[in-house]
N, C-alpha and C positions, 0 to 999 in steps of 0.2 A: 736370372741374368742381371748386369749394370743396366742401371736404366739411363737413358740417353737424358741428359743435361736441356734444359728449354734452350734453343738457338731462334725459333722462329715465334710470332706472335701466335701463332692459329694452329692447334691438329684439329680434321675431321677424322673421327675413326666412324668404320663404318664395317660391320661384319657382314660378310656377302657368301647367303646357303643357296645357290641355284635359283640365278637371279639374273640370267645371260638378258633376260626381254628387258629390265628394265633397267641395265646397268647405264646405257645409252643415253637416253632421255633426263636420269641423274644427275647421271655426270654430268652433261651440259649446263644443268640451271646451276647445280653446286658452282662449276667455274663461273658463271657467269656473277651467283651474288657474289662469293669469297672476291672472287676480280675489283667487285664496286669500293668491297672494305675498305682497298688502300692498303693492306696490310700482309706481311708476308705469312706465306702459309703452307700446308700441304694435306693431302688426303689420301689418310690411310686406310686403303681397302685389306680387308682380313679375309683372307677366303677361306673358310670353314669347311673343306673338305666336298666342295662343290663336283657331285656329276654330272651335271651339263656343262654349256660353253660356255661359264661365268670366267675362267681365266684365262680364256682367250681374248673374250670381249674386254678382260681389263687391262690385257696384253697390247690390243689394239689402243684402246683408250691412253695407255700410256706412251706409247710413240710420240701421240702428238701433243702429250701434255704433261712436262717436267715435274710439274706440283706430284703426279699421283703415285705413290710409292705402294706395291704390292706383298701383303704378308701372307706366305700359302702354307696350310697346314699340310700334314700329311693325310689326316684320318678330318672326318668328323667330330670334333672337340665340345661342340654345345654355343650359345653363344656367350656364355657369362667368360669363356677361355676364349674369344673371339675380341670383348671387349678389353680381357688383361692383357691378351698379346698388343692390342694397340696403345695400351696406357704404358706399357714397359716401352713399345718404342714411339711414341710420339713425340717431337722436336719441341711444341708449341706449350707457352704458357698456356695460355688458355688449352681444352680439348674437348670440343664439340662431338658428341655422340648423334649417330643417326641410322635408321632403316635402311635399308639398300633395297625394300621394294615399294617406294617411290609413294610409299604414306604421309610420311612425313614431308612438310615442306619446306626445300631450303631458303624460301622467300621469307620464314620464320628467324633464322639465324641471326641477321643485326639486331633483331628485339631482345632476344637474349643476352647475345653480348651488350647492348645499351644498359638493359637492366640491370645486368652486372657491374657495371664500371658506374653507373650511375646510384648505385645503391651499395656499391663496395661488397657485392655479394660472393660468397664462393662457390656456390652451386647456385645454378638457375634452371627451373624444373619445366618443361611443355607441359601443359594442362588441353589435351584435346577435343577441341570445341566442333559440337554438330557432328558425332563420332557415327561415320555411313556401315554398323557391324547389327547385327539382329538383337535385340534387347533382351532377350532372356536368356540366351547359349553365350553373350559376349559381353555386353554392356553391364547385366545387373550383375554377376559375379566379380567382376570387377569394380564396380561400385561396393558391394559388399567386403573386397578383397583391401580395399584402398581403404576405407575405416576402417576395417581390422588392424592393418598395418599403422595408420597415424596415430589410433589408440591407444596399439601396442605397444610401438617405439618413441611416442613422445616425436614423432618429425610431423606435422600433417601438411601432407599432399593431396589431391584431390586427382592427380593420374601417375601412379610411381610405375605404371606400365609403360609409359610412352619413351620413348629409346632419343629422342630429344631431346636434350640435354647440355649446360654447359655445365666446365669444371675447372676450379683453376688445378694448373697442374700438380700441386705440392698437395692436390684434396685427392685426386685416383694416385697420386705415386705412396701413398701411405692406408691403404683399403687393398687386403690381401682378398680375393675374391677366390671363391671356388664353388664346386656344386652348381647352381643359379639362382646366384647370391646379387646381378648384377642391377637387379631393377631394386634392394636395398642399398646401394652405395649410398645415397643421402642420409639414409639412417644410420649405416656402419660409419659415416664421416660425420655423422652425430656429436659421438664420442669427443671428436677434435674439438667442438667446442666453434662448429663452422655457423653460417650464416646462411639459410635455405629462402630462397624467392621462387615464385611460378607463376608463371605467362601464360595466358590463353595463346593455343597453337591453329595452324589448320589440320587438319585428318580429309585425308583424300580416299577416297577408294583407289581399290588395288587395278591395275588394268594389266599386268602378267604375273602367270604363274598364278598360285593358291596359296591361302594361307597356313600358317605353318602351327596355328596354336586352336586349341580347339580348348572344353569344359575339359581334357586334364589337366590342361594348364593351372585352371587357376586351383585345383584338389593340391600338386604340387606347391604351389604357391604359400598356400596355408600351410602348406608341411612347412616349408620353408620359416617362414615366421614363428615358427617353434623355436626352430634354433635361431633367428637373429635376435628371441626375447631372451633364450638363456644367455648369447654374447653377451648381449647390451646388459642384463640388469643383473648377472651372477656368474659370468664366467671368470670374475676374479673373488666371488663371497657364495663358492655351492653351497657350505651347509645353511645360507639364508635359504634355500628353495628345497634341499633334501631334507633339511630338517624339521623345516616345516609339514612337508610331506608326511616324514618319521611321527612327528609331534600328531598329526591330526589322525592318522591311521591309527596310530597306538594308541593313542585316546578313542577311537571308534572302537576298534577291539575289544579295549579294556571294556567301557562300558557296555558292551556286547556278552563282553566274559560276566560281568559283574549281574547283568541282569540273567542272564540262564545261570548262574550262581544261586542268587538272591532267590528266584521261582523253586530251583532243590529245595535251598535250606525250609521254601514256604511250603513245601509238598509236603516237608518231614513234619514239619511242625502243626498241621494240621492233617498229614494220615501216619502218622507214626514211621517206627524204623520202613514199614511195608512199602509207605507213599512216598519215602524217602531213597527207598531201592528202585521204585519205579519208575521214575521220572529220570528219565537217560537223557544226557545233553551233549556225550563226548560222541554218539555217535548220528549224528542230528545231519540228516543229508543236507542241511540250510546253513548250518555253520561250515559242514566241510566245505561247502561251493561259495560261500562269502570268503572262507579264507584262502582257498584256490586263486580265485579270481585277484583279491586286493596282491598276496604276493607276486604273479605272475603279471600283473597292472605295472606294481610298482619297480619288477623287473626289466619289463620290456620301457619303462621311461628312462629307467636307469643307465640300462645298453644302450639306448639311443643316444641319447643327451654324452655321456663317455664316450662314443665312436666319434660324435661330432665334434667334441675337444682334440681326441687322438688325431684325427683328421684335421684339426685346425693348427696342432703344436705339429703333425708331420712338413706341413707345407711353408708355414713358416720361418721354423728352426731349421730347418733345411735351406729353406730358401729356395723349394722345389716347386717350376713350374706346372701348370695344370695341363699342358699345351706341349706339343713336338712340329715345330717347325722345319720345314723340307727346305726352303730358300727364302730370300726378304731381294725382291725384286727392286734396286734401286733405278730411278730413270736415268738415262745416257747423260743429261745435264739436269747437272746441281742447281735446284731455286738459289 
C-alpha cells in the first residue's frame, strides 16, 4: 500500500494480541503523557487478530478519545506485520513503538524523544533497566541474544528486545520487514547510514494476562540473525560467503583426498603391488559419512539462505504486504 505522508508530529504504534485487562490503564497514561508533549499526535492500536475483548475495549476507548485510530487484522499475523501495518499507516514524523501489556512505560516517551531532537538521533532505543523476568529462561538468553546481535550487525544495543522505541519516520518507511524481523529494524536501518542512541527505560511487571514469549523465542531469535547477517553483509556480494564456503570445503576435501591418496601410494611402496590392493579408501564408511554430511550441510545452508532472498525479492518487488487487513477504524472526529 501508499504509505500515508507525515501530517502530525507523533505516531504511537502499538500491536495489541489479547490484551482486553490492560488496554484501559494504557491508554490512559499514554493520553495523559502524549497530552503534556504539546504536540499533535495519535495512537495506533494494531489488533493482531485478538480473541478476547481487546477490540471492544479499543472500541470503547475510542469514543471518547479522537487521538486513537484502530487497525484490526483478520487473522493473527505475528507481531513484526503488526508493527509494518502501523508504519505503512502512521501520520507522524516521528513513531513511537510500544507493548500493549503495560510493560513498558509511557512515562519513558519525552526521554526518548529529548534524546532524539537533542542529539539529532534517528532511532532511539529503550534499554530496560531492573528487568522483573527470571534470569535464566528470560534475562540471560537475551543477554546472550543481544551480543550476538551487536557483534553481528555492527549496531550495539544492550536490549534490541524491548518494543520501546522511537523512529523518525523516513527510518521504518524504508525497512521492508517480514518473518520477525522487527526487533532488527535498527540494524536493517543500519544500512541507511542512520544514527542509533539508547536510554535506560523502566520495565514493569505484567499485571494482566501472560506472557507471550518464552526460551523459544530467543532459539528463533538466533535463527533469525542468520539471515539479517547474510542481508547486511552479502546479500548484494554471495559468492563472498559461498565461495568462501566452496574454497574451505574443497580444500578440506582435497586434503582429505590427498592424504588417503598419499597412505595407498605409502602402503604400495612398502608392501608391494599386494599392500597396494589392500589398502581400500573408496569404500571407507568415515569418508562416505564426512562427505554425506559436508554435502547435505552445505545444502541445507544453501536452500535456506536462497528461500530467504526468494522471500525478500517476493515482498519487495511486489510490493506485497505481510498483513490482511479486515477495516482501519478511523475516530468520529479528526485530531
Amino acid at each position: 500500500m501508499e504509505k500515508s505522508n507525515p501530517t502530525l508530529d507523533l505516531s504511537v504504534v502499538m500491536p495489541v494480541y489479547n490484551e482486553a485487562g490492560s488496554l484501559p490503564a494504557l491508554h490512559a497514561e499514554l493520553t495523559a503523557v502524549l497530552g503534556r508533549l504539546g504536540r499533535s499526535y495519535e495512537i495506533l492500536a494494531v489488533d493482531d487478530g485478538s480473541s478476547d475483548e481487546s477490540l471492544s475495549v479499543l472500541r470503547r476507548l475510542q469514543a471518547g478519545d479522537p487521538h486513537l485510530r484502530i487497525v484490526r487484522f483478520r487473522r493473527n499475523f505475528g507481531q513484526t506485520a503488526a508493527f509494518a501495518a502501523g508504519f505503512d499507516h502512521a501520520r507522524g514524523r516521528v513513531v513511537v513503538t510500544i507493548d500493549a501489556d503495560g510493560q513498558n512505560d509511557p512515562a519513558d516517551i519525552p526521554r526518548l524523544l529529548k534524546l532524539m531532537e537533542e542529539g539529532d538521533y534517528d532511532i532511539v532505543s529503550g534499554w530496560r533497566q531492573n528487568r522483573k523476568e527470571p534470569f535464566l529462561t528470560r534475562r540471560l538468553p537475551s543477554m546472550v541474544a543481544n551480543r550476538l546481535i551487536s557483534q553481528t550487525t555492527g549496531v550495539r544495543l544492550h536490549d534490541y528486545g524491548c518494543s520501546l522505541k522511537a523512529y523518525r519516520a523516513e527510518v521504518v518507511r524504508n525497512v521492508h520487514l517480514y518473518g520477525e524481523l522487527h526487533r532488527f529494524i535498527p540494524a536493517l536501518a543500519g544500512r541507511m547510514g542512520v544514527r542509533v542512541a539508547e536510554v535506560g527505560v523502566n520495565d514493569r511487571p505484567r499485571t494482566y494476562g501472560r506472557s507471550k514469549y518464552g526460551i523459544s523465542r530467543t532459539i528463533r531469535v538466533l535463527l533469525d540473525l542468520f539471515t539479517v547477517t547474510y542481508l547486511l553483509s552479502f546479500s548484494s556480494r554471495p559468492m563472498q560467503l559461498f565461495g568462501l564456503i566452496g574454497l574451505g570445503l574443497g580444500g578440506a576435501g582435497g586434503a582429505i583426498g590427498l592424504y588417503l591418496a598419499g597412505a595407498k601410494i605409502a602402503h604400495g611402496l612398502l608392501g608391494g603391488a599386494e599392500g597396494f590392493r589392500s589398502y581400500r579408501i573408496g569404500t571407507s564408511p568415515w569418508l562416505m559419512l564426512a562427505v554425506l554430511l559436508i554435502v547435505l550441510g552445505v545444502q541445507f545452508i544453501v536452500l535456506g539462505l536462497l528461500a530467504e532472498v526468494i522471500t525478500r525479492t517476493y515482498h519487495e518487488a511486489q510490493n506485497k504486504p505481510i498483513y490482511a487487513i479486515r477495516e482501519v477504524i478511523e475516530p468520529e472526529e479528526e485530531v
